[in-house]
BAFI-3210 file (N, C-alpha, C; in Angstrom, 3 decimals, decimal comma, padded with zeros to 6 digits):
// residues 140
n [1|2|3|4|5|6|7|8|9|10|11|12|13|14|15|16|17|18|19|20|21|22|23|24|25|26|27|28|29|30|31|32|33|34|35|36|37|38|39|40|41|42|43|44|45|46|47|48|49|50|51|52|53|54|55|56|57|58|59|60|61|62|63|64|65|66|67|68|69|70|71|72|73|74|75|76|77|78|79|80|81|82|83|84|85|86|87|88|89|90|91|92|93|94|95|96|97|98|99|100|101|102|103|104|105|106|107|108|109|110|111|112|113|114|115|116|117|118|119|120|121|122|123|124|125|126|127|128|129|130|131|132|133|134|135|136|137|138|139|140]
n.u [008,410|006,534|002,491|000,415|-001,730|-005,891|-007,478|-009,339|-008,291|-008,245|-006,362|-004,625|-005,489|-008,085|-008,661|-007,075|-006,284|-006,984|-006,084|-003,693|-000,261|001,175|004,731|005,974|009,015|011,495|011,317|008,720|008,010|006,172|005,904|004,402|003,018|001,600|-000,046|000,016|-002,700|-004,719|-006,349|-009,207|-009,137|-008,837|-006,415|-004,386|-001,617|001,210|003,584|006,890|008,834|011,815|012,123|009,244|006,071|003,334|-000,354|-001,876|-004,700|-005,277|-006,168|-006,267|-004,853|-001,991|000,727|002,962|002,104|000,633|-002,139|-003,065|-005,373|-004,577|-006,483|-006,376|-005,756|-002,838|000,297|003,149|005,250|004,686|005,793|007,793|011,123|011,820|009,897|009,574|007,259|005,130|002,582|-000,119|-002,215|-005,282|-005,958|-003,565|-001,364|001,403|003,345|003,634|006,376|008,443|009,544|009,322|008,166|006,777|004,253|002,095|-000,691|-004,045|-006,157|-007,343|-005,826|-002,635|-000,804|001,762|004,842|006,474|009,861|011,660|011,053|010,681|010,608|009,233|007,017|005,947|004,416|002,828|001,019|000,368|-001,143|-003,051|-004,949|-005,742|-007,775|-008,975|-009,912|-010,897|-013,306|-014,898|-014,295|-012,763|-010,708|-008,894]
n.v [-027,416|-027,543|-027,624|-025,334|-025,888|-025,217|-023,885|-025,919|-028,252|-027,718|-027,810|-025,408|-022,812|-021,727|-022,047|-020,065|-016,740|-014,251|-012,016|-011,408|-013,623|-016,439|-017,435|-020,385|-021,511|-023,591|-023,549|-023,516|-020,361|-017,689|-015,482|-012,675|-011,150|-008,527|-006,630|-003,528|-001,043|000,263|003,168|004,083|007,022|010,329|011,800|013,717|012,464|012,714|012,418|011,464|010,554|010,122|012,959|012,830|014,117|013,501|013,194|011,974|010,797|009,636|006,159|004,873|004,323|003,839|003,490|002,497|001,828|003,085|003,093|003,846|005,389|005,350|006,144|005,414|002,216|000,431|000,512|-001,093|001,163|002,178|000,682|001,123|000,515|002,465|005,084|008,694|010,266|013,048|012,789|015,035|015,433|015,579|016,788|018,701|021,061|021,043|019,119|015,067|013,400|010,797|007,967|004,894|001,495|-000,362|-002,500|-004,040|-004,175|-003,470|-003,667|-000,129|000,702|000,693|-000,465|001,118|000,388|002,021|002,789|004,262|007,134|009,777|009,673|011,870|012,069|009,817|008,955|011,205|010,032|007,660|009,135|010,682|007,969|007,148|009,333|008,881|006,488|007,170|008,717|007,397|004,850|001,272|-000,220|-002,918]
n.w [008,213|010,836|010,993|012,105|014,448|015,578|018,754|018,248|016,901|014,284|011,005|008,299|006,377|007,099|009,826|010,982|011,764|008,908|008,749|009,378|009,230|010,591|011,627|012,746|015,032|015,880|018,599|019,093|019,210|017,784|014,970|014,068|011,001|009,869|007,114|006,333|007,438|004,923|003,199|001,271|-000,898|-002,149|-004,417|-005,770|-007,916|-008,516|-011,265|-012,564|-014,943|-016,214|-018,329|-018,849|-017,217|-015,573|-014,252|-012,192|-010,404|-007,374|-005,604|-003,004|-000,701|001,571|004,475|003,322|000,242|-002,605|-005,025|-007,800|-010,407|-013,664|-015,641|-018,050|-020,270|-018,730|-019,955|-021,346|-021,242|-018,836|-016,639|-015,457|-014,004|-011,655|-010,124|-009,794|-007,931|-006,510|-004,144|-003,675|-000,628|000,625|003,027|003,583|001,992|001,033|-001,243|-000,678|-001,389|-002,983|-004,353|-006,504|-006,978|-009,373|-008,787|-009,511|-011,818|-013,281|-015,284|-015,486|-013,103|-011,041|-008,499|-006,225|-004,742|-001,910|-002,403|-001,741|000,529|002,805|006,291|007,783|005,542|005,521|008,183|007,732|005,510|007,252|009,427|007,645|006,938|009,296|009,477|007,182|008,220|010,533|009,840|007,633|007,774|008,046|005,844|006,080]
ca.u [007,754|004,921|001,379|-000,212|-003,591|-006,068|-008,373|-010,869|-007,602|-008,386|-005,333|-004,726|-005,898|-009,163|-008,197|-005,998|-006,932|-006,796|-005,489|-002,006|000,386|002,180|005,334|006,350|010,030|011,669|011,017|007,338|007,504|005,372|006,095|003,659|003,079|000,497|-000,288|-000,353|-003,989|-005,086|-007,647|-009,643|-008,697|-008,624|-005,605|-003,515|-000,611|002,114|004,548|008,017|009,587|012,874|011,215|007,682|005,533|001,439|-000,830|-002,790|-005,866|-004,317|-007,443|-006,169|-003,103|-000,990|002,154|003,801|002,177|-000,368|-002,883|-003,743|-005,834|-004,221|-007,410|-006,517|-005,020|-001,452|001,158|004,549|006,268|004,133|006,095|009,072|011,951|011,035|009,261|009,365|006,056|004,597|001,456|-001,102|-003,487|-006,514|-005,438|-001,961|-000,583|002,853|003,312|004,629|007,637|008,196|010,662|008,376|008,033|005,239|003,495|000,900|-001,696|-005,274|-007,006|-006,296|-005,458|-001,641|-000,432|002,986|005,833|007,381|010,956|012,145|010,489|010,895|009,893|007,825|005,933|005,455|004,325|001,411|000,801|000,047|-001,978|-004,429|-005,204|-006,264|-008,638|-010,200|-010,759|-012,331|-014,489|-015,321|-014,205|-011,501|-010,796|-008,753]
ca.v [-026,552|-028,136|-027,143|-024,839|-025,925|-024,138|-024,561|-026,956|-028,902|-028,019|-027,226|-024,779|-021,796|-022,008|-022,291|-019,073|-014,842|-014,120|-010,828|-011,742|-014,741|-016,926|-018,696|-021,242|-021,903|-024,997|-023,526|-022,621|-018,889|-017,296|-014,689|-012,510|-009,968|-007,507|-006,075|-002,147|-000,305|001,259|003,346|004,666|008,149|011,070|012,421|014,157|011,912|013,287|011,228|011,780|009,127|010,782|014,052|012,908|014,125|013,168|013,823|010,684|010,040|008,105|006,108|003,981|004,740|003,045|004,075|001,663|001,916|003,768|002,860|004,876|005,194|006,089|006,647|004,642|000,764|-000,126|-000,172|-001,667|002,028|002,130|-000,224|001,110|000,301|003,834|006,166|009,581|010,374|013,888|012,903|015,851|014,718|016,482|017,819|018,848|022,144|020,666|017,407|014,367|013,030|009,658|006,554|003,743|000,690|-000,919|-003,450|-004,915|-003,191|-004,504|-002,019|001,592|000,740|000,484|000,038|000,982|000,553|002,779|002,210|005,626|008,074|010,308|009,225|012,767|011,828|008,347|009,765|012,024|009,064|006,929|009,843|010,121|006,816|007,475|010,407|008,787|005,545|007,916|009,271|006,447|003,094|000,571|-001,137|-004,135]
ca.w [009,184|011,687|010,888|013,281|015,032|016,558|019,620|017,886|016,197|013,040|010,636|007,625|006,163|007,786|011,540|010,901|011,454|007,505|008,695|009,798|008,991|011,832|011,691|013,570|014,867|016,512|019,765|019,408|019,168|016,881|014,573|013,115|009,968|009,641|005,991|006,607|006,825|003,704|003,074|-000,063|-001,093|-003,380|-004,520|-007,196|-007,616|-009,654|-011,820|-013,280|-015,627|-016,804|-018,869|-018,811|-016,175|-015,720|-013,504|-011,532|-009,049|-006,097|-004,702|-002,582|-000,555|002,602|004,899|002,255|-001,075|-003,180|-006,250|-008,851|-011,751|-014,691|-016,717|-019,554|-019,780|-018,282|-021,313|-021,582|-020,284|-017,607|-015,784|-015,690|-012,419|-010,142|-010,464|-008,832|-007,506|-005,447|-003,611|-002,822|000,061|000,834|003,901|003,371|001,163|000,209|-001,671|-000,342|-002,253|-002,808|-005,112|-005,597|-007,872|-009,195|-008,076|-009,866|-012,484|-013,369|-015,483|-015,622|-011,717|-010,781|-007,011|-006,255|-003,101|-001,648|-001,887|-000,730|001,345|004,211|008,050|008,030|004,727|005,841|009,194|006,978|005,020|007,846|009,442|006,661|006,906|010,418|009,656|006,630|008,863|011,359|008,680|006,852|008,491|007,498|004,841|006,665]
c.u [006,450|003,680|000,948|-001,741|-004,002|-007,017|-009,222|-009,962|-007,787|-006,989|-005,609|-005,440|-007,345|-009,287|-007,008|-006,558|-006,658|-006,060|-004,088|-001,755|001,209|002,913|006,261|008,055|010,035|011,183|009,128|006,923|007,290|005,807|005,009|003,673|001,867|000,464|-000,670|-001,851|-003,286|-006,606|-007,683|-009,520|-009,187|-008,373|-005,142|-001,959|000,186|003,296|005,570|008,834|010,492|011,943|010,094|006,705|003,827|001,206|-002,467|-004,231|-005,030|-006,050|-007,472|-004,706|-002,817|000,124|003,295|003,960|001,412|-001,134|-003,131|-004,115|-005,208|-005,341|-007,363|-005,554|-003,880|-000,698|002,143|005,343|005,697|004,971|007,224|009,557|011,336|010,656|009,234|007,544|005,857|002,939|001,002|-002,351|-003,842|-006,011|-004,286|-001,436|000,240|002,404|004,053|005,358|008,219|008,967|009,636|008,752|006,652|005,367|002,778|-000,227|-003,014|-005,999|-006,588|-005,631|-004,185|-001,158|001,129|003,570|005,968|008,505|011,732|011,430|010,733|010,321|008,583|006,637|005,189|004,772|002,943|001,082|-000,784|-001,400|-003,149|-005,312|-005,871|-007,298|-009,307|-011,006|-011,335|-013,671|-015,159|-015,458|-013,139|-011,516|-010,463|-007,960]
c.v [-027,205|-027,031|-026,599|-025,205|-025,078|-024,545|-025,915|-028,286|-028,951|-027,194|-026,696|-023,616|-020,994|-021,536|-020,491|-017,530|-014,752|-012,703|-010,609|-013,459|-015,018|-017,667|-019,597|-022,153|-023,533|-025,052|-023,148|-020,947|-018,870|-015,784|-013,842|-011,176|-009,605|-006,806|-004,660|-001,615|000,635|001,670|004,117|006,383|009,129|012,321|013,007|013,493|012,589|012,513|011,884|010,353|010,074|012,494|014,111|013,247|014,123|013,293|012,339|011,018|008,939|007,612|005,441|003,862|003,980|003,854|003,254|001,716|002,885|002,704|003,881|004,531|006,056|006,949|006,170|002,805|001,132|-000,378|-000,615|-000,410|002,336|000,938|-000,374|000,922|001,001|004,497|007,542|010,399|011,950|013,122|014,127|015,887|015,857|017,426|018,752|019,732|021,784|019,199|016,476|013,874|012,057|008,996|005,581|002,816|000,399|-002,428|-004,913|-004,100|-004,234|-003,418|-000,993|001,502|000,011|001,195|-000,078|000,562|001,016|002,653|003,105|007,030|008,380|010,112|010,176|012,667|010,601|008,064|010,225|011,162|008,548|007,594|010,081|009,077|006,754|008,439|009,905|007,074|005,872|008,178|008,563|005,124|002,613|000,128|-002,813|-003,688]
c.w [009,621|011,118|011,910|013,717|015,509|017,318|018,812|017,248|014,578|012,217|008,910|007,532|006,953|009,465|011,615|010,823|009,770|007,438|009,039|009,723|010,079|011,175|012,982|013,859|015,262|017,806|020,199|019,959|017,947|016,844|013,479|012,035|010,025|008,434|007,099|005,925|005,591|003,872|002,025|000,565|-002,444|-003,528|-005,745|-006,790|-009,543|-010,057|-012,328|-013,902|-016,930|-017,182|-019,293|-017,469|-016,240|-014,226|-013,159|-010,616|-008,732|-005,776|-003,321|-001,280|001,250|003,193|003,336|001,001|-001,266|-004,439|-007,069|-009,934|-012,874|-015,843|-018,078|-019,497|-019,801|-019,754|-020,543|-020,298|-019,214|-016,325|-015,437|-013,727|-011,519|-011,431|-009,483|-008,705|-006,286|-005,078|-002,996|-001,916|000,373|001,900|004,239|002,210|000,641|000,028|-000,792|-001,051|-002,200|-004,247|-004,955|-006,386|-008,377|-008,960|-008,607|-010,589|-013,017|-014,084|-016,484|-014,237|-011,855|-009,800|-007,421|-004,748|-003,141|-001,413|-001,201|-000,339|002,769|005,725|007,837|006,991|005,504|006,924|008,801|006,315|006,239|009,157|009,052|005,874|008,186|010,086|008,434|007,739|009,922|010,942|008,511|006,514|007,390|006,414|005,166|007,887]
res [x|x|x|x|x|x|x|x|x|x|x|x|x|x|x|x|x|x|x|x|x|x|x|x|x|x|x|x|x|x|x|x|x|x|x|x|x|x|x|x|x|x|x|x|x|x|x|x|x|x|x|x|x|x|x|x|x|x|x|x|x|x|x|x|x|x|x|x|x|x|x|x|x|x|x|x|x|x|x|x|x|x|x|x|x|x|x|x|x|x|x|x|x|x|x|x|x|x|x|x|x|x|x|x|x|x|x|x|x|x|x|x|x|x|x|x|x|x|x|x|x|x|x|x|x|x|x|x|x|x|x|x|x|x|x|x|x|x|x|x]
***
């Protein structure tokens, strides 16, 4: 795959928006990705892992994923395949309802995906991501 330049000819990481990735075919179209806004939060995220159920802080949340603090370090069963998940956002009476995985944990902090969720959650998701970056400005 050719290296992409940019006005000044300079190539790599550098010469590149850090906020989206290009690639480059045979024909010189460009294809790009956008990481989905997130913005800081705070939620009651609710867990189910078979007949255990706990009770989270989301802080961090996306149309895509979430974070949460567990409040104590990441074990072993913490990391299990899915997880069924209700999110309760601030503005919003009913939970959203949500299949995710994880991700990646650092901490007590563990982000997840979303591997299954509904258009209309994902929809209110992507919503309150809009009204806290009204509030409170972006994150990226």
């Amino acid at each position: 795959m050719p290296l992409n330049r940019d006005v000044d000819g300079q190539v790599g990481p550098e010469s590149r928006d850090r906020s989206t990735i290009s690639f480059e075919s045979g024909d010189n179209q460009f294809m790009s990705y956008r990481m989905s806004e997130r913005a800081r939060t705070d939620c009651t995220v609710r867990t189910q892992q078979e007949r255990i159920v706990s009770i989270y802080r989301g802080i961090e949340v996306s149309p895509t994923g979430i974070v949460i603090d567990r409040g104590r370090p990441i074990r072993e069963r913490d990391k299990r395949l899915f997880i069924h998940m209700e999110i309760t956002l601030p503005e919003r009476m009913k939970p959203l309802r949500a299949v995710a995985r994880p991700v990646w944990s650092y901490g007590t902090h563990q982000a997840f995906k979303f591997i299954r969720i509904s258009d209309v959650d994902r929809l209110n998701l992507a919503e309150h991501v809009d009204l806290v970056a009204i509030r409170d400005g972006r994150l990226n």
